[in-house]
N, C-alpha and C positions, 0 to 999 in steps of 0.2 A: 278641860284641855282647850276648849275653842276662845275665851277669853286670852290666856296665856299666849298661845298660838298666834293669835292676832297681834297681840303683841310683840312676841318674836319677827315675825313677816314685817309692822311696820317698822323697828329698827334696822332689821337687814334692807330693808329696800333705801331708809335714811342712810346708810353705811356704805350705801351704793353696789348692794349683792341685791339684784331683783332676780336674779338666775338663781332658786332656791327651792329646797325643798326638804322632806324628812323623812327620815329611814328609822325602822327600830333599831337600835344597835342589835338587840337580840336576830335581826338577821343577817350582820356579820359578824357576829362574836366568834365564830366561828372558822372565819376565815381570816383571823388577821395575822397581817404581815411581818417575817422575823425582821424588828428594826428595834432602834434605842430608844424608837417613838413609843411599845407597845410599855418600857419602864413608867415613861410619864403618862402612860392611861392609868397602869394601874395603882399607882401613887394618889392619882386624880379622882381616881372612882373604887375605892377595897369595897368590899366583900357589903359589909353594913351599909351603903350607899353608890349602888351602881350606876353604870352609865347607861342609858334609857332612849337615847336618840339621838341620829346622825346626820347634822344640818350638814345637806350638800349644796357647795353654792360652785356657780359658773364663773369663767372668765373669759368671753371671747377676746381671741388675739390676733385671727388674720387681719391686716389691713390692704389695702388697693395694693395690685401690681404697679411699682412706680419702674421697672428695668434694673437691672442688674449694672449701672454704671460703674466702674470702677473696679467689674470681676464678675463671675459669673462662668456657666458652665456652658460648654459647646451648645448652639441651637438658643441663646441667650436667655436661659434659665439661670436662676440663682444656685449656687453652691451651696446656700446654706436652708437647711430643715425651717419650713416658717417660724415655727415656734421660739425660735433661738435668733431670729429678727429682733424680735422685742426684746425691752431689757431683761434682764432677769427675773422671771416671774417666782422664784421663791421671795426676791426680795420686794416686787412690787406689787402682786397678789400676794404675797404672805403678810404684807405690810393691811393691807386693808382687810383680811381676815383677823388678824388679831386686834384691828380697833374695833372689829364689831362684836366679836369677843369681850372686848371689855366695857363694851357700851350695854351689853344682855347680861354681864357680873353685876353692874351697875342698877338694872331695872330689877334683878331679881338679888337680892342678897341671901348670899348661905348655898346656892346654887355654883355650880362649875361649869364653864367655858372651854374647853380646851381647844385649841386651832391647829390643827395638819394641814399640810400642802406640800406635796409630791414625797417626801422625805415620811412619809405614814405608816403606822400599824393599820390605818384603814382600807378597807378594799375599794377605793373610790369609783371604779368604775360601777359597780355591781350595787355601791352605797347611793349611787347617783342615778341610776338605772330605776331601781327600788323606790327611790325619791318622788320618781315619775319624769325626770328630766330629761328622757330620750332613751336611746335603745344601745345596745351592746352590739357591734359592728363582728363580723367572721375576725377581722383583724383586731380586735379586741379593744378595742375605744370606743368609748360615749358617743353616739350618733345623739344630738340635740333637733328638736325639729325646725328650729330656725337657724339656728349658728351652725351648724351641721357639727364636723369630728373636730374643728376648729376653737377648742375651748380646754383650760384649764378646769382641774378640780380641786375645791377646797374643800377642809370638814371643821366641823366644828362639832365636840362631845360634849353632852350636856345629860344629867340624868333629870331635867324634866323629860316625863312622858308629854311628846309633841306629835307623833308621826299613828296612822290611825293602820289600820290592818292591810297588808301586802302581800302580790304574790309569792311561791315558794320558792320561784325564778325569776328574775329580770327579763324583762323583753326584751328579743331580739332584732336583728335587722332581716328582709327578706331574704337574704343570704344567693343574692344575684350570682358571686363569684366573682365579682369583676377585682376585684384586690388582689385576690391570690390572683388571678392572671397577671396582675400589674407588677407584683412585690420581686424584682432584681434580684435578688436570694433565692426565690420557693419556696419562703419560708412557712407561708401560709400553706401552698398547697403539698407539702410535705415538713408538717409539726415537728416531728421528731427531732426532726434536724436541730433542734433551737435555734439558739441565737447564735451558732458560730457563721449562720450564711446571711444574717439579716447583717441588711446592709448601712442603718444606723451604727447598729451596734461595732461593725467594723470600723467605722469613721471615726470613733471612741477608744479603738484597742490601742494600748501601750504597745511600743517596740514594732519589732519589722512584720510585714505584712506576708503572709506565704503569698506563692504567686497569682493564685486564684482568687484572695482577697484582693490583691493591688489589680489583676483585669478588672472585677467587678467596680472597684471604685474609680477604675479609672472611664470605665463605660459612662458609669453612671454621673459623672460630673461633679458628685457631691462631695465640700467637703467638711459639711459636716450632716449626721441625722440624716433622714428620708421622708420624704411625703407618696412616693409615689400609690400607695393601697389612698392615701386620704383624696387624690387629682382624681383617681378612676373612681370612685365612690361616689354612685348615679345620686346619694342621699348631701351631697358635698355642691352638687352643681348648682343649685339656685341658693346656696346659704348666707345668709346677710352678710355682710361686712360691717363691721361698726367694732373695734378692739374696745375694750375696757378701758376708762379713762385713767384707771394706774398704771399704765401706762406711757403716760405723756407727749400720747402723737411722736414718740422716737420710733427709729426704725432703723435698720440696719440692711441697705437692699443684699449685701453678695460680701461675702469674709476675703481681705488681700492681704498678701503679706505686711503692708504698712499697715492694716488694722490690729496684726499682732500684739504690735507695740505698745496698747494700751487694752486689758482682758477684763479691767473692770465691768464691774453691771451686767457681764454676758454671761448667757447660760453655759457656753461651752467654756467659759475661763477658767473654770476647775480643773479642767484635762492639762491645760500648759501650751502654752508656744510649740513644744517639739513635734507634739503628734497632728497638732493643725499645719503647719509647716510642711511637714510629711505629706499632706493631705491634697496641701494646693503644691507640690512638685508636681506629685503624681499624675492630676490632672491637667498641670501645664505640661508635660511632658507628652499626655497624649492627644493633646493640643497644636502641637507642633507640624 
């Protein structure tokens, strides 16, 4: 394994994934996700030739606070979720998982590559946890010990055996509580509830808002996603800033109506015009 290995790590780090590490799959085979991803695992890997390990690789995305010129929320916060700043990271972290993917087809022939990013039968947080690449937050994300909850996850299946013996759990975070204090929903400190009070998820719902979704987003300024569990996460406070260079130094500080008019490369342009639209009334209206 340790030749192999080596070799693994130095293409990913040439491929520009140094945020890396290895999970057995066999410690989420068990957990994986109902998507149309879990078809092309097992096309990837039958029965005679399984999958063996689960390269988790990082993406840091936060970049500097530059101000919300142009839009933003009461108290001159941005409207929009950080993550959904950058261009769209399926398309610009998916893009560079899959070249290194093809660059490890390449060094190893007869072997399988397979690349996920967010769209995954993988369990990425727990795969990435596992990995050794940080801890699992109350709020349910990757805490990194330098980038902090500010990172993207990618995977990569492969059935070389790469990834050496793991806990039965993923590590935690000390579980402070300051999240669920912070989360505008309650969502954390009453689960049950789901996601009809989390307040990303609301930003996202098609059609009209009941009245207690439209106060909450309207409080909240957002219009799109949420950070507030990742602002109050004591593990968030001194975390690097440095985004992944797939990125391209683009940034988008605050979502305005005149941004509508062009959805490309963004993470929220899947939703449409209407329910962003909706989104920034709402909040210009309690604005006024």
């Amino acid at each position: 394994m340790g030749d192999r290995q080596e070799t693994v790590k130095r293409i990913l780090e040439e491929s520009g994934l140094p945020l890396h590490g290895f999970c057995p799959f066999s410690a989420v085979e068990g957990r994986l996700l109902p998507c149309r991803g879990r078809e092309r695992l097992a096309e990837a890997f039958p029965p005679e030739a399984p999958a063996r390990t689960v390269i988790a690789a990082l993406f840091p995305y936060r970049f500097p606070d530059e101000g919300t010129a142009g839009g933003g929320s009461p108290g001159g916060r941005s409207n929009l979720s950080r993550y959904a700043r950058v261009p769209d990271y399926h398309h610009a972290a998916g893009g560079v998982l899959e070249q290194a993917a093809s660059r490890l087809a390449e060094a190893f022939p007869g072997e399988q590559f397979l690349p996920f990013i967010d769209s995954s039968p993988i369990p990425e947080v727990r795969a990435a946890a596992l990995a050794g690449l940080g801890v699992v937050g109350e709020n349910g994300l990757l805490i990194h010990p330098v980038y902090g909850s500010w990172v993207f996850i990618g995977a990569v299946v492969t059935g070389l055996p790469l990834a050496g013996p793991v806990p039965a759990e993923p590590p935690r975070c000390p579980g402070c509580g300051r999240c669920a204090a912070a989360c505008p929903g309650a969502c954390l400190a009453a689960p049950d509830a789901g996601r009809e009070t989390c307040l990303s998820a609301i930003t996202q719902k098609k059609g009209e808002l009941t009245q207690a979704e439209a106060r909450l987003l309207q409080h909240s300024g957002m219009a799109w996603g949420c950070d507030a569990c990742q602002e109050a996460c004591p593990m968030n406070r001194d975390a690097r800033i440095d985004p992944h260079p797939c990125f391209g130094g683009r940034y988008t500080p605050a979502l305005t109506l005149e941004s509508l008019e062009d959805l490309r490369g963004k993470a929220y342009g899947w939703r449409g015009k209407k329910v962003l639209a909706r989104n920034l009334s709402l909040i210009d209206a309690n604005g006024r």
